[in-house]
N, C-alpha and C positions, 0 to 999 in steps of 0.2 A: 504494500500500500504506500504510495506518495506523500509524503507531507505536505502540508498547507507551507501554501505560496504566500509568503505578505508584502503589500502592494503599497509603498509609501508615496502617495502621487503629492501634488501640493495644491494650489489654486485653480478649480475646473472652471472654464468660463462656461458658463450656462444662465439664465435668466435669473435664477435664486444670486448670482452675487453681479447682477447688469450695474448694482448703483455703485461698484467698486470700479476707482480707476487702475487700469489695466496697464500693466506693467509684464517687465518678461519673465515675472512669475508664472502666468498663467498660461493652463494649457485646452488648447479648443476640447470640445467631450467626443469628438474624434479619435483625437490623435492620444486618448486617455484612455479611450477604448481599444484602440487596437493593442495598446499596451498589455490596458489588463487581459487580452487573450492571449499576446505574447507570454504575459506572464504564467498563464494557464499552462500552455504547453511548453516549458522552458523548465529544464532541471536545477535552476537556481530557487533559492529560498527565498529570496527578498528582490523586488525589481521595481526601482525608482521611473516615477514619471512626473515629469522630464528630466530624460536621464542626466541633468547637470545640476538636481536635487542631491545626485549623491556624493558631487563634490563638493557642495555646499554644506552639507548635514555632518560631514567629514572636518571639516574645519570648524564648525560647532562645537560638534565634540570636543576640540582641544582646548578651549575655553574654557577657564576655571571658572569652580561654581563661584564665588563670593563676587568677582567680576560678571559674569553669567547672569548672575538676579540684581544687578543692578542695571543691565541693560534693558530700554523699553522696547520690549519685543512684542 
C-alpha cells in the first residue's frame, strides 16, 4: 500500500481570495490541479505547488524561532 502524498501548495487564485492583490504567490487552480495529480501519481511524499514554494519554505526553516515570531507574517 502507498503512502499518503502531502500537497503543500500556497495561494490558489480562485474567486474565494479575487479581493487579494495578486502577487507571484499565487497559483491559477489549473496549474494546482495538475499538480495535485502529478502528485497522485508521483512516488515522492510531499510535492510543492508552485514548485518555488519549496525553496522558499526551505529558507524558513532556517530562521530562528525568537526572530521567527517576531516577524509579521
Amino acid at each position: 500500500m502507498r503512502a499518503r502524498v502531502g500537497i503543500k501548495r500556497g495561494w490558489v487564485s480562485t474567486p474565494m481570495t479575487a479581493h487579494l492583490p495578486r502577487s507571484f504567490l499565487f497559483a491559477s487552480a489549473e496549474q494546482t490541479g495538475r499538480a495535485v495529480y502529478k502528485a497522485m501519481i508521483s512516488p515522492r511524499a510531499v510535492v510543492y505547488c508552485p514548485w518555488y514554494r519549496k525553496w522558499m519554505m526551505g529558507f524558513v526553516r532556517f530562521i530562528p524561532n525568537p526572530i521567527f515570531a517576531k516577524l509579521n507574517l
